[in-house]
C-alpha positions in Angstrom: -16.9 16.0 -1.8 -15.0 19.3 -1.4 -14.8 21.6 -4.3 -11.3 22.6 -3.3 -8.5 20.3 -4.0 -5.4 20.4 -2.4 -2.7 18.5 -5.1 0.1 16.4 -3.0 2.3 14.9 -5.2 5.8 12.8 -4.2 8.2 14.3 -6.9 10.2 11.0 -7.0 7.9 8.4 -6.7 8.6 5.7 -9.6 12.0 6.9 -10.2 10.4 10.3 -11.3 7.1 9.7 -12.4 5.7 11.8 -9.9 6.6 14.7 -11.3 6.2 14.4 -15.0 2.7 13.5 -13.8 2.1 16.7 -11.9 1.9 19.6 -14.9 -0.6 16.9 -16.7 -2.6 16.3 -13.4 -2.5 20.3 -13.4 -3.4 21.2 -16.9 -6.6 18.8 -16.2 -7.9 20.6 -13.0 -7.6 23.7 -14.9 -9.2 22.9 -18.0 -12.1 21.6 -15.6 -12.3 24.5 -13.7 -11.2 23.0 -10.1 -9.7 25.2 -7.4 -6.4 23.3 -6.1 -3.4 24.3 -4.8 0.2 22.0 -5.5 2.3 20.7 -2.8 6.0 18.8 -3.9 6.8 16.7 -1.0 9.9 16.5 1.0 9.5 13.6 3.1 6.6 11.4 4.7 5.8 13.5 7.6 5.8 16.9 5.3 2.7 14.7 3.5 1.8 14.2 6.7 1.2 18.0 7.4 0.2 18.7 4.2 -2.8 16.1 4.6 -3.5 17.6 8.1 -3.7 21.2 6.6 -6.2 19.8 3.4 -8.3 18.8 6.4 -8.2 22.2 8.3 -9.1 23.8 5.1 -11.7 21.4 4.0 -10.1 20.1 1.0 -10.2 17.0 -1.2 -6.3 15.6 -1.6 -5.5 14.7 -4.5 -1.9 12.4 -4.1 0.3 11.9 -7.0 2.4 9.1 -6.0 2.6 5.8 -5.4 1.0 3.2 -2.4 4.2 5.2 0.1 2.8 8.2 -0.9 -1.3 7.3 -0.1 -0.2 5.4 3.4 0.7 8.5 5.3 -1.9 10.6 3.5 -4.3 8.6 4.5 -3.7 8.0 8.2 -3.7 11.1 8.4 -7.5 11.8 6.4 -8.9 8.4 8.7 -12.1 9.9 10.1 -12.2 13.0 8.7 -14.6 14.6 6.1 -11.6 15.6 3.9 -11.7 12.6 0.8 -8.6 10.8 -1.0 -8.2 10.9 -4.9 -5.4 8.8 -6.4 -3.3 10.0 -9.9 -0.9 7.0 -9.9 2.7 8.2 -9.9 4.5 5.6 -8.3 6.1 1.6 -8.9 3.2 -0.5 -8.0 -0.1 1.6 -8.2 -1.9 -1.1 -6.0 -4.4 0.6 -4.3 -5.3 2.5 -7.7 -5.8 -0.9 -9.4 -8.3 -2.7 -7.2 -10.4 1.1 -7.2 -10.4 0.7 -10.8 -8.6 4.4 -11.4 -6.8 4.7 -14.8 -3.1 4.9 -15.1 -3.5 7.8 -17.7 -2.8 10.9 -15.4 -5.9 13.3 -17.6 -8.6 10.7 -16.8 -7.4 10.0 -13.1 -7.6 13.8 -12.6 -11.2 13.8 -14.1 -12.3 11.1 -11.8 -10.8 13.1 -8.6 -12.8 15.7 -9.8 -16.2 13.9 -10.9 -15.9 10.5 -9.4 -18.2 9.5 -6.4 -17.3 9.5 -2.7 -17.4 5.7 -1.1 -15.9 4.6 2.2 -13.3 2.1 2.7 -11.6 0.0 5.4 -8.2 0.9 7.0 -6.1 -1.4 8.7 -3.8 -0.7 11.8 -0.8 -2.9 12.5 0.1 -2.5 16.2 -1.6 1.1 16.0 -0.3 1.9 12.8 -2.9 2.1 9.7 -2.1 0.6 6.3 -4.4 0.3 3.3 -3.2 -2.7 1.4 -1.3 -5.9 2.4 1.0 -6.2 5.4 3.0 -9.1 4.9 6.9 -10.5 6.2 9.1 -13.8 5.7 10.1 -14.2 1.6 8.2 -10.7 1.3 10.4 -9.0 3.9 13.5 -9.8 1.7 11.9 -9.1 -1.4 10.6 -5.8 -0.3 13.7 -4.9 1.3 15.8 -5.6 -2.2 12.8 -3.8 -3.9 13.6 -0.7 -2.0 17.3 -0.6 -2.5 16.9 -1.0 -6.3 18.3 2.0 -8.2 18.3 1.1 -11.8 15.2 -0.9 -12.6 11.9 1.0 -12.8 8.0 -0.2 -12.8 6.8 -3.9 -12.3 9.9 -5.6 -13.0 11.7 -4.2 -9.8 9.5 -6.3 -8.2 10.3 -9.5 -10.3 13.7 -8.7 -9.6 13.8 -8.4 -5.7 11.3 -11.8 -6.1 14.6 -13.4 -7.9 17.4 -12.2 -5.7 15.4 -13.1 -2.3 14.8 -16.6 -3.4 18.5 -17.6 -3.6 19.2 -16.9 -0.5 16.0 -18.1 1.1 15.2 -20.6 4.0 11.8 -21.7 5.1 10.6 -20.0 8.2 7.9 -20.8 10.6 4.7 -18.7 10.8 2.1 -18.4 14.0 -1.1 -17.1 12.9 -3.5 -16.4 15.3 -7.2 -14.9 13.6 -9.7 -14.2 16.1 -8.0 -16.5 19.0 -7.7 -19.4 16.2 -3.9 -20.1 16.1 -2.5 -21.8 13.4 0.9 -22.6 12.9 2.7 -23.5 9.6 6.0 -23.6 7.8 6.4 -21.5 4.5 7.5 -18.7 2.5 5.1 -15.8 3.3 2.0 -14.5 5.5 0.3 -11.5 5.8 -3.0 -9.4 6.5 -4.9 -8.2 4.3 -6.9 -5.2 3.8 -7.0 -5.4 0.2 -6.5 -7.5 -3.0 -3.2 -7.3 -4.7 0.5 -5.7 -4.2 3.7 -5.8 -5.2 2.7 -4.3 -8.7 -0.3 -6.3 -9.8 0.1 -9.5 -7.2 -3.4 -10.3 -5.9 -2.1 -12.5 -2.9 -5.5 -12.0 -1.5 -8.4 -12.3 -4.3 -11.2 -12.4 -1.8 -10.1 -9.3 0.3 -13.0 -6.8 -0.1 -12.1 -2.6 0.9 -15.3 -2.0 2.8 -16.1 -5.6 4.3 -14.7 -4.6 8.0 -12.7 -7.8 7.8 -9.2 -8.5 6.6 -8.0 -11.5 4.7 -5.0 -14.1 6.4 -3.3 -15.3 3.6 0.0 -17.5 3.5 2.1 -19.9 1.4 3.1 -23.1 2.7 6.5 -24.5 1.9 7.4 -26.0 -1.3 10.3 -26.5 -3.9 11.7 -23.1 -5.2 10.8 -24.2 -8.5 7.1 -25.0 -7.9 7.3 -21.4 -6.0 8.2 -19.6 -8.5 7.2 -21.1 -11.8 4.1 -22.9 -10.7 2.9 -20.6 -7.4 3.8 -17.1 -8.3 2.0 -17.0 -12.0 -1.6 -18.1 -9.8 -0.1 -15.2 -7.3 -0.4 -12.6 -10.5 -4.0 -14.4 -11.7 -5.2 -14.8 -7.9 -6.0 -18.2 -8.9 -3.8 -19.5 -6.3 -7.1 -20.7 -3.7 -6.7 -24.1 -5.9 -3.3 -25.2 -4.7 -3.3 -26.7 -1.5 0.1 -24.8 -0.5 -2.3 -21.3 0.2 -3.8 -21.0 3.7 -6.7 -18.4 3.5 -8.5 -17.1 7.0 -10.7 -14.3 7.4 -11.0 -12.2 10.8 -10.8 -9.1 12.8 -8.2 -9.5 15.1 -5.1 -10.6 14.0 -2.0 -11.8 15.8 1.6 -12.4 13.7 4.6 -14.1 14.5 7.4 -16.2 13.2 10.4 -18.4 14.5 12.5 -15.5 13.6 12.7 -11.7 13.3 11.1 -10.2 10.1 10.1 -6.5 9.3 6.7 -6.2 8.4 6.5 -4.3 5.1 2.6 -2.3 3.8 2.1 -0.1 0.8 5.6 -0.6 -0.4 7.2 0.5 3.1 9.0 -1.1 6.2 5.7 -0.4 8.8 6.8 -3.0 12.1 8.2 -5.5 13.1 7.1 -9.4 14.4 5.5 -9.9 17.1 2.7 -7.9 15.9 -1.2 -7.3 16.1 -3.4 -6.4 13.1 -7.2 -4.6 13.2 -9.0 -3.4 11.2 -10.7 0.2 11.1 -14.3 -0.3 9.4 -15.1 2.4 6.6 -13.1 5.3 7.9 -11.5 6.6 5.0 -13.7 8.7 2.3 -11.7 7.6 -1.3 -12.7 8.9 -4.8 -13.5 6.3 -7.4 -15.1 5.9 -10.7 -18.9 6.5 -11.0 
């Protein structure tokens, strides 16, 4: 683990919450002594650079954002010796919550600078890596009215795009194809996954492991929207849903999605392909800082 740090924060990730959590995140690496420098980033492919330069100069990042803000950081830090630590600044915080770092910015800082280095998966959807879940059907609307959301902030944006997509939805029909096994079945959503939970805390995949080399195939079968939401979505948030016979669980390597209809494929809280599409996964390629 590098002694440098090279701080990379998304101003406006959770409406803001980026940068209150900078001059905390700050104030820590100073009190502890670390050499950092601060980036404010414009746009994805300015983290982009940003990541490439913490590499050149043999930095550890540490990203002060949300799951949109770790996605680019991290393709970019994929096989390098440069590490990824995580302040949560953004809506959902995902990737943060299954590594086990705190939400309070002083004692994320304190891990990126004391924590241990460990090795996780990444996971490429037609080339392109992702770190969490890449799903589509119900999820691509959801996600979609997630993103356009303006006025609501934290985990009940994602109730609220959850609400709005299911009065308009119609079932759709999924092809799943893990390791040349095809499956086909009629639902509301599918996705790969990489790891556990998105979406702010939904652990549509309990048994997905970071550093396994295999990614989880998870969907929900049609039902009534009434069972979906009160009955199916509460297991979603407990990951107790592998007891209803309406999930389909498969693990593999080599995934192949598609659906009777277009869909935009959506990852770390961002639009990352669209159906037909192939999923892989990248074994232990990404150095991440987590708790000791």
């Amino acid at each position: 683990m590098s002694g440098r740090y090279a701080v990379i924060c998304n101003p406006v990730a959770g409406g803001g919450r980026g940068r209150k959590r900078l001059p905390l995140a700050v104030a820590e690496l100073e009190r502890l002594g670390a050499e950092h420098r601060v980036v404010e980033t414009r746009d994805i492919e300015h983290a982009r650079s940003e990541a490439r330069a913490a590499i050149a100069a043999s930095e550890t990042v540490i990203a002060i954002g949300g799951d949109g803000l770790l996605r680019p950081i991290a393709a970019e830090l994929r096989d390098s010796e440069s590490a990824l630590a995580i302040v949560p600044g953004g809506r959902g915080n995902d990737l943060a919550r299954v590594l086990g770092i705190p939400t309070e910015t002083a004692a994320a800082t304190r891990i990126a600078v004391e924590g241990r280095e460990w090795a996780m998966d990444m996971a490429l959807l037609d080339g392109e890596p992702y770190l969490g879940i890449a799903s589509f059907g119900f999820d691509s609307d959801a996600n979609r009215i997630a993103n356009e959301a303006r006025l609501l902030r934290g985990d009940l944006v994602y109730l609220y795009a959850a609400l709005r997509a299911l009065v308009a939805w119609r079932p759709a029909r999924f092809t799943l194809t893990v390791d040349g096994e095809r499956h086909e079945l009629t639902g509301f959503s599918a996705g790969a996954a990489n790891s556990r939970a998105y979406g702010g805390g939904m652990f549509a995949a309990p048994h997905a492991k970071l550093d396994d080399g295999v990614l989880e195939v998870v969907a929900c079968r049609d039902m009534p929207r009434r069972r979906f939401l009160f009955t199916f979505l509460p297991k979603v948030f407990k990951g107790s849903q592998f007891s209803d016979p309406r999930f389909f669980a498969r693990s593999g390597t080599s995934i192949e999605l598609a659906a009777d209809r277009p869909f935009t494929i959506y990852a770390d809280g961002d639009p990352i392909g669209d159906l037909p599409a192939r999923v892989e996964v990248a074994p232990r390629c990404l150095r991440v800082i987590v708790p000791r």
